[in-house]
C-alpha positions as CSV (number, residue, x, y, z in Angstrom):
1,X,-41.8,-7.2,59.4
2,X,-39.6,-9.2,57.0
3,X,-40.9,-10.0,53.6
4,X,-39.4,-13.1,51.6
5,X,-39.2,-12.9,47.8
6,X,-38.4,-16.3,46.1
7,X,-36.7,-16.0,42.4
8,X,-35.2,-19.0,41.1
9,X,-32.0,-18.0,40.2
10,X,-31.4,-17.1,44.2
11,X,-32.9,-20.5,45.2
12,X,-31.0,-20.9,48.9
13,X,-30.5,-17.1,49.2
14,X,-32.4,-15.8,52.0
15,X,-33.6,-12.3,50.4
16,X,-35.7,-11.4,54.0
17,X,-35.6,-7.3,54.4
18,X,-35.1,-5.4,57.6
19,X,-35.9,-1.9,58.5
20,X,-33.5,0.9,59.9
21,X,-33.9,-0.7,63.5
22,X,-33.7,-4.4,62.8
23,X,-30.6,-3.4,60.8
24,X,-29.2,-1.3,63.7
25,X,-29.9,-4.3,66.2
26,X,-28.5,-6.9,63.1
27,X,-25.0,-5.1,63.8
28,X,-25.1,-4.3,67.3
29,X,-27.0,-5.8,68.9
30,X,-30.5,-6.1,70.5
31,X,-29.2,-4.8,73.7
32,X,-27.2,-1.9,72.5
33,X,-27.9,-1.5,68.8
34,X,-26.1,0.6,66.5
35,X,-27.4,4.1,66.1
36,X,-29.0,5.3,63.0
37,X,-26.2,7.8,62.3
38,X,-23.7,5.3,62.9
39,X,-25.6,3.1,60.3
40,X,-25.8,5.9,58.1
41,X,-22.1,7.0,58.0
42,X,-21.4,3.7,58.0
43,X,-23.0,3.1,54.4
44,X,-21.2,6.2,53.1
45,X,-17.6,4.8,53.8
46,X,-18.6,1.1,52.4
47,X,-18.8,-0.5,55.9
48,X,-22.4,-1.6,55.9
49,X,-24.5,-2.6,53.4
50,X,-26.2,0.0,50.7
51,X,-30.0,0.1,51.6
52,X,-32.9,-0.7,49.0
53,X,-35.0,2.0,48.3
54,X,-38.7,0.9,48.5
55,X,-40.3,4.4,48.7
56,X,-39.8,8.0,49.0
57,X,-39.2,7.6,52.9
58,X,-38.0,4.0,53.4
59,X,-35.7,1.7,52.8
60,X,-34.3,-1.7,53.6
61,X,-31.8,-3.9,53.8
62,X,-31.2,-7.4,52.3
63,X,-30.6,-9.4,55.4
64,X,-28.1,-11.6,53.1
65,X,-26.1,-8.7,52.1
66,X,-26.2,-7.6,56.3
67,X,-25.0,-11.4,57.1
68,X,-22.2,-10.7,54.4
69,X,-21.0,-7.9,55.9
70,X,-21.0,-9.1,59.1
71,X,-18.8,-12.6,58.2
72,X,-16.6,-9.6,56.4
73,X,-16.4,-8.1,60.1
74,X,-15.1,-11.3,61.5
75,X,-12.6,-12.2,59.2
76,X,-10.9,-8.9,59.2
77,X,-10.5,-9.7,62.9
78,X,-7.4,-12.4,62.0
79,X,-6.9,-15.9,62.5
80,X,-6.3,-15.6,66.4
81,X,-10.2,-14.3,66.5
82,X,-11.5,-16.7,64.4
């Protein structure tokens, strides 16, 4: 379930949250998402997105900070991918 938090120094900045598997499916996929490890090791090496720590046992992710890494993904791929 995404929440939406509206401050206005973000105005235009979607701050909607996903859990561990809308983030997995944000990256791979809904088909074949990205599993949690992957996600996880991911985070450690500076590929994905740090989650936000909302309680002892969960987190989320800012889906703007997901979409950033994403564009990030794509233009590492090089101007003949883009």
């Amino acid at each position: 379930m995404a929440q939406h938090c509206s401050d206005s120094a973000d105005q235009g900045r979607s701050d909607d949250v996903l859990g561990v598997a809308e983030t997995c499916a944000f990256f791979g996929g809904q088909e074949r998402p990205i599993d949690r490890s992957t996600l996880y090791r991911g985070i450690r090496r500076g590929i994905y997105p740090r989650p936000i720590r909302i309680g002892a046992n969960s987190s989320r992710w800012l889906k703007s900070e997901c979409e950033e890494a994403r564009k990030r993904f794509i233009g590492e791929r090089g101007p003949a991918f883009q």
